[in-house]
Structure formats: structure tokens, C-alpha cells
C-alpha positions, 0 to 999 in steps of 0.5 A, a space after each residue: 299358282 303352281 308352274 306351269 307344265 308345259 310353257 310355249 315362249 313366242 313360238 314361230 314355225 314357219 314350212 318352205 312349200 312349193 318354194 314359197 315360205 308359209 307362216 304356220 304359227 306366228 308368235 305363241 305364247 301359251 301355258 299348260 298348268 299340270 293336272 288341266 285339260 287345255 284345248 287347242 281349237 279352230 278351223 282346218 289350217 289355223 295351227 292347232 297340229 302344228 303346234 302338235 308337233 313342235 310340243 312333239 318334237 317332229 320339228 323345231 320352232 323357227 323362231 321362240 320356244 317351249 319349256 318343259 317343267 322348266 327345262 328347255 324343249 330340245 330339237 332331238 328329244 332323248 328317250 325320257 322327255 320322249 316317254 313323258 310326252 305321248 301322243 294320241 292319235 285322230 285314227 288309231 288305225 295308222 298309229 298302229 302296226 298292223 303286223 304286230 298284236 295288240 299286245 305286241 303295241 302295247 308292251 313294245 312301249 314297256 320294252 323301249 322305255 325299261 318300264 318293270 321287269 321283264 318277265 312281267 311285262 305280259 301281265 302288264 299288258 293285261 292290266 292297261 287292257 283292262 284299264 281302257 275296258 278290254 279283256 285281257 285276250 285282245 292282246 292276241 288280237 290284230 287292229 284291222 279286226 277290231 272296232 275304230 273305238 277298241 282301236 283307240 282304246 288301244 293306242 289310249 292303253 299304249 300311251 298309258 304304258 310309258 307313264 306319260 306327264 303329258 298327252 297330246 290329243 290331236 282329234 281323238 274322237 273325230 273318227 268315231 260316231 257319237 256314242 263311241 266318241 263319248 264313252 272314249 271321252 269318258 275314258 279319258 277323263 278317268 285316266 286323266 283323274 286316276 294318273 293325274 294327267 295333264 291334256 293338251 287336247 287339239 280339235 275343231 269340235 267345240 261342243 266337245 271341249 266345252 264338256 271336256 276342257 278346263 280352258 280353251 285357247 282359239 287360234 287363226 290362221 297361225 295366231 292365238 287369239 284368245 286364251 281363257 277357261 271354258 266358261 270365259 269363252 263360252 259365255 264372253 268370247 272376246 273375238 268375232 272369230 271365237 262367236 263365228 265357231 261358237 255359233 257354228 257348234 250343232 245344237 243338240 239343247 234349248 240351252 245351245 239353241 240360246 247360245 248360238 242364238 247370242 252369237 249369230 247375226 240378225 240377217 241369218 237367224 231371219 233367214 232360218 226363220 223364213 225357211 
């Protein structure tokens, strides 16, 4: 087994709010294994962004920590680690400055990183502009006359420029309606194959995950609860919590119907029966 990419040792953090100290993530430990697309899931306030950042470094563990390809995560992060680990944002809207063009974002990260020469820089622009879908003129263009989905295609096509190792993908489509989160879905999961990416992918849409991730850990209110590939967790989830989200995804199948069925208590399926 290769190592792993990214690996998160015992990782606390705990935030001082109002004067009082809240446990934000409570002793972590993860790996993300190159080339995979790992999911991060659970309800609002159980740790999936933060553990975003520390990954990120918008601030340190307050306990524990993270290796990157085996080296040590630093707090204050230099320029190259900060090229090979890239976000990807829930709105693209406030990712990117409304005063610059589409291509001002994107060849700013060409710029900052020393990526080619200069003087084909532009003509790079165009070419990651036409990798997420769009035609080369959208480099004219400004984000506030552009669709939430060019939008993030955009910010995708922003990131691709830095050559990144890692994206962090915190709720990518949970802004956009079902159609334009799929062809986003689908975009990604083609960049991932052609750049050999590697995903960790925060959200709380597990009907998403399950057609996206090659495993899937769940965490509660700080704490990783259980770790495994999809079809593990899909089809033997260890914990009562893990079944609770499971039987919580909107069916859209009769095989979801049966999956959710397996998972919800006997009281709840006879009220829905009575209705």
C-alpha cells in the first residue's frame, strides 16, 4: 500500500468563544491515500470545516497534527505547500473578487506561483477555460454576470492553474440546483482523472458522496466516528449516527427506498404508512 498523501495525527482544535473554550475536533486521526476522493460528512457543527482549515492552514491544531507526503504540516505555510493544497469553495461568488475579470482570477494564481512564462500566460487562461467548459472570451467577463455554475467552474479552473496535489472541497455544489451540481460533479470527477488529483470532499449530502467518493469517514460533534469505503458504509454502517444520515438521504429510486428503509425505525416507517 502506497502512503498516504495527506495523514492527520490525533488532530484537537479547540476555539475560545464568548470566554468560554469549545471543542471543535476532538483527536483525529485520518488518512487520505493519493489519487482518492475522500468524504468528510456530517451535520452542521460536527467538524467537517474545521478540519477544512487546519488541512488549509487558517489556523493550527491545538493539539496533534498533519503530514504532508510525509513532511509536517506547518502553521505558517510557504508558497509551494500553499500551491499544492487549493480550495474550492461552497459559493464561488465570494471566492472571487468582483473587481477583477475572469481571467484577471485565474492568471493571478499563474502570476503569484511563477507558473510559465509570462508572456504565455493568457494563452493559459484560455486553455483552463476551456478545460472546465468555457470559451475563451469568459476571460473578459466579471463573476456577478455569470451563473453560480460558470461561477464555480471558474473558481475549479483557478485552482487547476496552481497544479495543486490536493483539493479541498468544502460543499462545492450545495449552492447550485440539481442539474448544475451534476455536470459540476462530473467535472470534477474528470479533472480528478486527467490531473490524478486527490479529493478530500467536505459535505452533508451523502446521496452525493455515495456517487462520488472512494471512502467516506463520518464525524459528530468533533469526533470521527467511523471510517470506511462507500460501499462499507452504505451497506454495514457501524454506528446509530452513520444509519441516522443514511435514512435521512431523499429517495429518488426504489433502491434508495430499500436503503433507507433498512435503516429507519419501525415507529417511523408505520407512521409514513398511516399518512
Amino acid at each position: 500500500m502506497s502512503a498516504p498523501l495527506l495523514a492527520i495525527e490525533g488532530a484537537t482544535k479547540r476555539f475560545s468563544v464568548a470566554g468560554r473554550e469549545v471543542l471543535a475536533l476532538a483527536d483525529v486521526t485520518l488518512d487520505i491515500a493519493p489519487g482518492e476522493c475522500h468524504a468528510v460528512v456530517g451535520e452542521s457543527g460536527s467538524g467537517k470545516s474545521t478540519l477544512g482549515g487546519l488541512i488549509l492552514g487558517l489556523f493550527p491544531p491545538t493539539a496533534g497534527g498533519l503530514r504532508f507526503k510525509g513532511e509536517p504540516l506547518p502553521a505558517r505555510r510557504p508558497l509551494a505547500l500553499k500551491r499544492a493544497i487549493q480550495l474550492i469553495q461552497q459559493n464561488p461568488l465570494s471566492a472571487l473578487n468582483a473587481r477583477r475579470s475572469v481571467g484577471q482570477s485565474i492568471r493571478l494564481s499563474l502570476d503569484v506561483h511563477g507558473i510559465g512564462q509570462r508572456s504565455g500566460r493568457s494563452e493559459r487562461v484560455a486553455e483552463l477555460l476551456g478545460e472546465v467548459g468555457l470559451p475563451p472570451d469568459y476571460a473578459r467577463r466579471t463573476p456577478r454576470g455569470l451563473s453560480g455554475g460558470e461561477r464555480q467552474r471558474i473558481a475549479i479552473a483557478r485552482a487547476l492553474a496552481c497544479r495543486p496535489e490536493l483539493l479541498v472541497l468544502d460543499e462545492p455544489t450545495s449552492s447550485l440546483d440539481v442539474l448544475v451540481q451534476a455536470r459540476v460533479l462530473e467535472l470534477l470527477m474528470r479533472m480528478r482523472r486527467q490531473h490524478g488529483l486527490t479529493y478530500l470532499f467536505i459535505t452533508h449530502d451523502l446521496a452525493v458522496v455515495r456517487g462520488v467518493a472512494d471512502r467516506v469517514s463520518v464525524f459528530q460533534k468533533g469526533r470521527l466516528v467511523e471510517t470506511g469505503t462507500v460501499s462499507a458504509i452504505f451497506d454495514s454502517p457501524r454506528t446509530d449516527y452513520t444509519r441516522r444520515l443514511i435514512a435521512a438521504i431523499p429517495v429518488v429510486s426504489a433502491e434508495e427506498a430499500a436503503l433507507r428503509d433498512r435503516f429507519r425505525s419501525p415507529d417511523l416507517r408505520d407512521e409514513e404508512a398511516t399518512e
